[in-house]
N, C-alpha and C positions, 0 to 999 in steps of 0.2 A: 465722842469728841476725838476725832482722829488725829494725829498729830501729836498728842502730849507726849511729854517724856514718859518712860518707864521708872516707876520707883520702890524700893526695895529689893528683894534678893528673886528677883525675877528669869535670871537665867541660872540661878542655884536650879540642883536636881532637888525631886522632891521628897527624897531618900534621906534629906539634910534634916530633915523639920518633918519628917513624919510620924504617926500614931502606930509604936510599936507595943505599945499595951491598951489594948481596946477589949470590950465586950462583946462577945458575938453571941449567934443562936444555931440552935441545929435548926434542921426543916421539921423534925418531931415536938418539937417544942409547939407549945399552946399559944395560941394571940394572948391569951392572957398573961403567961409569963413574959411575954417579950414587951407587951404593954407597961407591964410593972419595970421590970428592967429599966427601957427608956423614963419613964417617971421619975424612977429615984435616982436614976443614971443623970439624968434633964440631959439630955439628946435625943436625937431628929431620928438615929439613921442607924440599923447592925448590920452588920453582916450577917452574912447568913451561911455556915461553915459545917462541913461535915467530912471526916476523915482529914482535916487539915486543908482544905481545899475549898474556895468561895465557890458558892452552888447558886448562892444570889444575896439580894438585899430587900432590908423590908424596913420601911418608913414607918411616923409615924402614921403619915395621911393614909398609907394603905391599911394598919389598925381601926383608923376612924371610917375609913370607907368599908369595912367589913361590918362594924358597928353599926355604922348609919343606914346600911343598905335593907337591914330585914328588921331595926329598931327601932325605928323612928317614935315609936310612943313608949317604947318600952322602959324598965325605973332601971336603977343601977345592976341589980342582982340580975335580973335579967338578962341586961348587957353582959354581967360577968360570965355567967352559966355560956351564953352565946360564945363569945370568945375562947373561954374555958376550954368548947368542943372543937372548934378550927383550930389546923394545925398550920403552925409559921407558914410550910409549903403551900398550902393554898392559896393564899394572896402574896408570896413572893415575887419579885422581879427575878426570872431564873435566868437571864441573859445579862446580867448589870454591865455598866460603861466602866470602864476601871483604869488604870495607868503604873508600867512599870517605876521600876526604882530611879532609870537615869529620866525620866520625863523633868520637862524644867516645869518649877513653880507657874513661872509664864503661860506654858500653855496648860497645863493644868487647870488653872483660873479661868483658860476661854473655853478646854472642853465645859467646865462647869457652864460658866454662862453662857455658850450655844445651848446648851441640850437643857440647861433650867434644871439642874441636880447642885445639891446642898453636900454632899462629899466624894471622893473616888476611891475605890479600894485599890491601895497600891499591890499586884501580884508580880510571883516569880514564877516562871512556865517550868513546871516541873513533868515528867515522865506521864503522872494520872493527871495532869490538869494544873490549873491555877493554883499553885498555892499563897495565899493573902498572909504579906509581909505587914502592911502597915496599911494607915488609910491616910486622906488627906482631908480637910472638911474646910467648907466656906471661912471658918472662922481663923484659920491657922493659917490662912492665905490672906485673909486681912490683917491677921497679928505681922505676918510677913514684910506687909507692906504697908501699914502704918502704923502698929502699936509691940516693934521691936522688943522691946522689955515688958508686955503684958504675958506675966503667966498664970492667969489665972482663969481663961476660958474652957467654957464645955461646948460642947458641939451645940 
């Protein structure tokens, strides 16, 4: 719907309202612990962090596509054991879409929706690489822009 007004803090940076205490994973890290993590975390999305620096991201759909791909009959312990043995790194995104600190919420919200990604890791370009300040997630960008005083979302 083209044309509508813009509402909430749409030309704020995203440095204002972003996730400066989140959970991450290294790449050595097992599917399994990153599986549990998001579980009891109840979020979609970690980063994926090593030496301080995002290396990538890992969903949970890419846990369930590691799962699903060689277990299709198989019972839970199985699934575990499977997981258990792959490491984060194997089915990471090692290129992730990301957005610095001064990015506006605005377009934050339409890289999301072109590219069909559920959060963006916010980085600072440091000397060895990206180092990941903060993230920003579908949910904190609808709290943005229509439920201002809602604090109580998970990714």
């Amino acid at each position: 719907m083209k044309g509508r007004k813009a509402i909430g803090r749409v030309d704020e940076a995203v440095a204002s309202m972003m996730r400066k205490h989140f959970v991450s994973v290294s790449p050595a890290d097992s599917l399994l612990d990153a599986d549990r993590i998001m579980r009891l975390a109840r979020i979609r999305h970690l980063p994926v962090v090593e030496d301080g620096l995002l290396v990538g991201v890992l969903s949970h759909r890419d846990v369930l596509d590691a799962s699903i791909a060689r277990l299709e009959k198989a019972d839970g312990a199985e699934r575990m054991d499977h997981l258990r043995g792959l490491a984060v790194a194997s089915v990471m995104h090692r290129e992730p879409y990301t957005a610095i600190e001064t990015t506006t919420l605005g377009e934050a919200a339409r890289r999301m929706l072109r590219l069909k990604i559920g959060f963006l890791p916010i980085v600072r370009q440091g000397r060895k690489g990206s180092c990941l300040v903060g993230l920003i997630t579908e949910s904190d960008l609808l709290s943005a822009a229509y439920a201002p005083d809602f604090d109580d979302a998970s990714d």
